[in-house]
C-alpha positions as a printed Julia matrix, in Angstrom:
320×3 Matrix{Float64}:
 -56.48  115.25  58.64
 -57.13  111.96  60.62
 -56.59  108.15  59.92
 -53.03  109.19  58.02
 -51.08  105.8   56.81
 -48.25  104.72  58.43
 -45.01  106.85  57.55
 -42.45  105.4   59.42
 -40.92  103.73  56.62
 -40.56  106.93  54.49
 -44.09  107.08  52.65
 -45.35  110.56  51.87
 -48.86  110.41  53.93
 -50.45  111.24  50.88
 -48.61  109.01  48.23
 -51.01  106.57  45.96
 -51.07  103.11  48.3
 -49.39  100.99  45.45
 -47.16  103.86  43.77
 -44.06  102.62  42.0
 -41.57  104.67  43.76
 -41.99  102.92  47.18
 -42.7    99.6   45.26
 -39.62   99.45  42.92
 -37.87  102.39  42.75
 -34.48  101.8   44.22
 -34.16  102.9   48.21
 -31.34  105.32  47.99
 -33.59  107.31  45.5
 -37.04  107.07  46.76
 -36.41  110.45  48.83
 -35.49  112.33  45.46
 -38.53  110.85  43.41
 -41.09  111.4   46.51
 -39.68  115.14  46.28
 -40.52  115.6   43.1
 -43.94  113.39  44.25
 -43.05  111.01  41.4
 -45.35  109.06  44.19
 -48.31  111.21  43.64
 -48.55  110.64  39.73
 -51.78  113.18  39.65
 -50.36  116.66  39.11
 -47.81  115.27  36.85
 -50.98  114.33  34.6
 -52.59  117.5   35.3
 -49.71  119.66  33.67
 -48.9   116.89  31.21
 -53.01  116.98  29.83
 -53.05  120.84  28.66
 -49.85  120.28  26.41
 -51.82  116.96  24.75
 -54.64  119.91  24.25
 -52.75  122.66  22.87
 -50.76  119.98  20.04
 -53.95  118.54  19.39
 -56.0   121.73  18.49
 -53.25  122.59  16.86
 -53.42  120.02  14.66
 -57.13  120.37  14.11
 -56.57  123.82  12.88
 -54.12  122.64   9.98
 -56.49  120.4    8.92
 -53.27  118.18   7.98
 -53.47  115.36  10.7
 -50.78  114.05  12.69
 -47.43  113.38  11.36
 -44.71  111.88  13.09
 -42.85  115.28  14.3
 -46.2   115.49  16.4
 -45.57  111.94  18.23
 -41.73  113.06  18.33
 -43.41  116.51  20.11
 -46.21  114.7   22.48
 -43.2   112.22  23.85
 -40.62  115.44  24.31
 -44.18  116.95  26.39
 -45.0   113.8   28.1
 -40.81  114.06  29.68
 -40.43  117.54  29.84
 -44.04  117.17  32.17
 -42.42  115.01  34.34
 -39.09  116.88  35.4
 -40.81  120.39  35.15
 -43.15  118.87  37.92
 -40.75  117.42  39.6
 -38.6   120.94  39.17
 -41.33  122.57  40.53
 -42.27  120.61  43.37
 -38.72  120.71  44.53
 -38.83  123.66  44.74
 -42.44  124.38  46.04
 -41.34  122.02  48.88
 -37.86  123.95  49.2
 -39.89  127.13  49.92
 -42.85  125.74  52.29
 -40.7   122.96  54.12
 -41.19  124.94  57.48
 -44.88  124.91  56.64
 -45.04  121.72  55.83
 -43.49  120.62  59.08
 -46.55  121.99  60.62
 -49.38  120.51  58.6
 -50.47  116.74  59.32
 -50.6   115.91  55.5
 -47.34  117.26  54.47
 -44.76  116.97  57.36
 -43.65  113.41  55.94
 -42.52  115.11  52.73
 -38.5   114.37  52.47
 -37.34  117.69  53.43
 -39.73  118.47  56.84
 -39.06  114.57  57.63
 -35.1   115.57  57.08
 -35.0   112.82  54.26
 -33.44  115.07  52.27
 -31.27  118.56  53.18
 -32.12  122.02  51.46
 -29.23  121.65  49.87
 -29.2   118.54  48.16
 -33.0   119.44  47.18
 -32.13  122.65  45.3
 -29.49  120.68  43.38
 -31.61  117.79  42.3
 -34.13  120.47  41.45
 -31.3   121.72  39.12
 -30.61  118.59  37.59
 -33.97  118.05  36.55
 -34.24  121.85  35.12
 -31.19  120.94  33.07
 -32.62  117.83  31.67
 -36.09  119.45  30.65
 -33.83  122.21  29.12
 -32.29  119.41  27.11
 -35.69  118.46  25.79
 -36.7   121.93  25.05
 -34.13  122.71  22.64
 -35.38  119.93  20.73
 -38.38  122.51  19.75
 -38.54  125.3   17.68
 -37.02  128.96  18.68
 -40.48  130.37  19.95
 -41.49  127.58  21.59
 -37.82  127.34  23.5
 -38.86  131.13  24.45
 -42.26  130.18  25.86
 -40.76  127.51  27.59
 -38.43  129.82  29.54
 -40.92  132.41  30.26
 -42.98  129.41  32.08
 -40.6   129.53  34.95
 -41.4   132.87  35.98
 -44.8   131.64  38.04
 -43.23  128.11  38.67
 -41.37  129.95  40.65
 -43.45  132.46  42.16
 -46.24  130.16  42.95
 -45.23  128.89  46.31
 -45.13  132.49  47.55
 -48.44  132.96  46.44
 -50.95  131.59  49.38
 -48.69  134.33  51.92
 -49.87  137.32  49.95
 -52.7   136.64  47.78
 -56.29  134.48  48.82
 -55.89  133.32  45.16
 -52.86  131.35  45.4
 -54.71  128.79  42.86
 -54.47  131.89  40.03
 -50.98  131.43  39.87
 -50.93  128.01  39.88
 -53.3   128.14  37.21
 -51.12  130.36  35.08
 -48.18  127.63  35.73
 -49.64  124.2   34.86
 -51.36  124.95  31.96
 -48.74  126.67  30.14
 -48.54  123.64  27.71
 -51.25  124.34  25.96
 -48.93  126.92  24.73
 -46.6   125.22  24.6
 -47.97  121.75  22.72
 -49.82  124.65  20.33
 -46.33  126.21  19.71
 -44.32  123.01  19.3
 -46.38  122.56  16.41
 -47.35  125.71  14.48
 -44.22  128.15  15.58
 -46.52  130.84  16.78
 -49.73  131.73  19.12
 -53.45  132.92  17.97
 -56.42  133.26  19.95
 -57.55  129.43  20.3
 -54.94  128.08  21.99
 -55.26  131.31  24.34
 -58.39  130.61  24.57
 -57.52  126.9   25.43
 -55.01  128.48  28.21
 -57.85  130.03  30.02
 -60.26  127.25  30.06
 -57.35  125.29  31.36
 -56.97  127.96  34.16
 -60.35  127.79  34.81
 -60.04  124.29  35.45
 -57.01  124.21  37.95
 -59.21  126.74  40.12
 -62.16  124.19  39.97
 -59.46  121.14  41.1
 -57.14  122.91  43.12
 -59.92  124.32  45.2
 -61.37  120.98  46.34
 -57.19  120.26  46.87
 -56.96  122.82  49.26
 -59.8   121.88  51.29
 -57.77  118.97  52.7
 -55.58  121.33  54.65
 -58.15  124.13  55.25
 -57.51  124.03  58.95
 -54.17  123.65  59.38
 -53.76  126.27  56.93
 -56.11  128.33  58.74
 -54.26  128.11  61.88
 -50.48  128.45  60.36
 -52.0   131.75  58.3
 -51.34  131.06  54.86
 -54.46  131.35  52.37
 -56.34  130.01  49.81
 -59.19  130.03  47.78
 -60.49  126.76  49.85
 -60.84  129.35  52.69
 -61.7   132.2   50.99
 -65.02  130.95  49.45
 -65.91  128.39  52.95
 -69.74  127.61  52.4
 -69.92  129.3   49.23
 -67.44  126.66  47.58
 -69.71  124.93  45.34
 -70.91  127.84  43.46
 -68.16  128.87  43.04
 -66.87  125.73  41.83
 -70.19  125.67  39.59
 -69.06  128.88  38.03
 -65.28  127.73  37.42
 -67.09  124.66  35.38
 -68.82  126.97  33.36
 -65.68  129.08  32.22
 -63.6   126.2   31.78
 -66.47  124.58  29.23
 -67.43  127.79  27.29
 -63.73  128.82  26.9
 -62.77  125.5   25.66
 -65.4   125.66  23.41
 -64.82  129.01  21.78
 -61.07  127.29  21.2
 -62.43  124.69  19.54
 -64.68  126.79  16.91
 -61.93  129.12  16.61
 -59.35  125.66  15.68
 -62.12  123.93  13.64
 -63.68  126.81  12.27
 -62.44  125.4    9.1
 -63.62  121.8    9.2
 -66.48  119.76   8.24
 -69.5   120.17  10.34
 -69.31  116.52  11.62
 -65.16  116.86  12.69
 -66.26  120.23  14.52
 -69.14  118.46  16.46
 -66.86  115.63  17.47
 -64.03  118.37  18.53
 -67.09  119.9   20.46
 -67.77  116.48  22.79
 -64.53  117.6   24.16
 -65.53  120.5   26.51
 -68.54  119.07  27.12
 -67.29  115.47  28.18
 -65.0   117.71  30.21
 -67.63  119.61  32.05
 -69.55  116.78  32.67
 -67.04  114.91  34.34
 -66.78  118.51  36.59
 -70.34  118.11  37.64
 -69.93  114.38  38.28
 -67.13  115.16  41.07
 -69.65  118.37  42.2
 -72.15  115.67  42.83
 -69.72  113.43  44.77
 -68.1   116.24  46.29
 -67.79  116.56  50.38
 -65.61  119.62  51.1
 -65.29  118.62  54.45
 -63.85  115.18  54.02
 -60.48  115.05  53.33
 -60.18  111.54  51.66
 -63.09  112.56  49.37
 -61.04  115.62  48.49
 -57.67  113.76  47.46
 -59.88  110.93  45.61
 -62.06  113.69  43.51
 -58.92  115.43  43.11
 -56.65  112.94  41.8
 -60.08  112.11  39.33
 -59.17  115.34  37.56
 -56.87  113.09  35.31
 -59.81  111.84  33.88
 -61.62  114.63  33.39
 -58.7   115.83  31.74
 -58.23  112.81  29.37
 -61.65  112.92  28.09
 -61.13  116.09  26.13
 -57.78  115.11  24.98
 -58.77  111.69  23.27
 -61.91  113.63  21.91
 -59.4   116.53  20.8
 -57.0   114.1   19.39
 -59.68  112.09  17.41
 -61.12  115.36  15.73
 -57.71  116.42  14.7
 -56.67  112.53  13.32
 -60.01  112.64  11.15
């Protein structure tokens, strides 16, 4: 990756230019937000958006509206988002910190730069499973259950790109688990929409995480760890078309299955969502330059959008 900003003052190469963390945060913690890339606000949004999905469908499918335990839930899923990140990029980082000391993008992370020791990582990566444990007792028994089971691939995910060319599969099954979870939080139990939901959101992290990867597709190359980014090379747009497609029609089906129940005008409206979401996925295809990393990152990081425009249209369907 060429024309990298300047690092020398402890900015992640890759951080947002006017991020808060190097702006305000105070110095002596800046290496312990940038490790859980409180700096890089994107992928907190990007596991944050499924868990708006899953409580809003939710509520579509009681036909009740919102009531103030669902604010009380979307604030205890818009915290819990950011520690779990955090948790998880800790330890992500923990795991690839020799690999990251060998890729241009990521060797000014705080552990490969030696702004922070292994050690004192996997403790702050404790702290901040402790506090989103705190949070999730707030919730009902089976979604405190759910909520456990989700660190099973948080923390098989970094392994991932040594064994598998799918690496984004697991990551997939990770950072969508709140639509679960946001669907649980509010009814106590599972059915096939937000499921459904789950898969669509899975769907979607292969289409984002894909054009992620591309970034790093020669470094990664060379150090011999894989991803989908390599595995698909010249065919990545098609694929990418096709990961679109599922993420739409499986949202969709969610939807009908939520709002099966609802006036004809509420279940159109619900329906804008997957659509608004796939055509913000074509938008970035069109824009799209696999072999530019800046255009990666920026079309990337635009995934919070694309995110955000089913969720308003999701929560709008459900409030009517």
């Amino acid at each position: 990756m060429t024309n990298l900003p300047d690092t020398s003052n402890g900015r992640v190469a890759d951080a947002t230019k006017m991020n808060w963390v190097d702006r305000f945060a105070p110095a002596a913690l800046r290496p312990y937000l940038r490790l859980s890339r409180a700096d890089r606000p994107a992928g907190t949004w990007l596991l944050l958006i499924p868990c708006y999905w899953g409580l809003a469908l939710a509520v579509g499918a009681s036909g009740a509206g919102f009531a103030w335990g669902d604010l009380y839930i979307a604030l205890g899923c818009t915290a819990g988002a950011f520690l779990m990140r955090g948790a998880g990029c800790t330890w992500n980082d923990f795991t690839d910190r020799h690999i990251d000391a060998r890729v241009a993008r990521t060797r000014s992370r705080p552990l490969p730069s030696g702004q922070v020791s292994p050690r004192v990582a996997l403790l702050w990566m404790v702290l901040q499973v402790a506090l989103a444990a705190l949070i999730l007792l707030q919730f009902n028994r089976f979604t405190i259950f759910l909520g456990i089971a989700a660190l099973i691939p948080v923390v098989i995910y970094p392994f991932a790109k040594r064994f598998t060319w799918w690496p984004q599969v697991f990551l997939g099954v990770a950072f969508n688990w709140g639509a679960l979870l946001g669907w649980a939080a509010h009814s106590g139990s599972l059915s096939p929409a937000p499921v459904l939901l789950y898969t669509a959101g899975m769907a979607w992290t292969l289409f984002y995480d894909t054009i992620y990867a591309h970034q790093d597709k020669e470094d990664d190359a060379l150090i011999g760890v894989k991803s989908t980014a390599l595995l698909f090379g010249g065919a990545t747009m098609r694929w990418l078309f096709y990961f679109q497609v599922a993420a739409v029609l499986l949202m969709a089906g969610a939807v009908i299955l939520a709002f099966a129940a609802a006036p004809p005008a509420v279940l159109m409206l619900a329906l804008a969502a997957p659509w608004g979401f796939g055509l913000h996925m074509y938008w970035q295809l069109r824009r799209l330059d696999i072999n530019d990393p800046a255009n990666c990152l920026h079309l990337f990081r635009a995934n919070r959008d694309t995110g955000l425009i089913a969720a308003a249209l999701l929560v709008i369907a459900a409030a009517l």
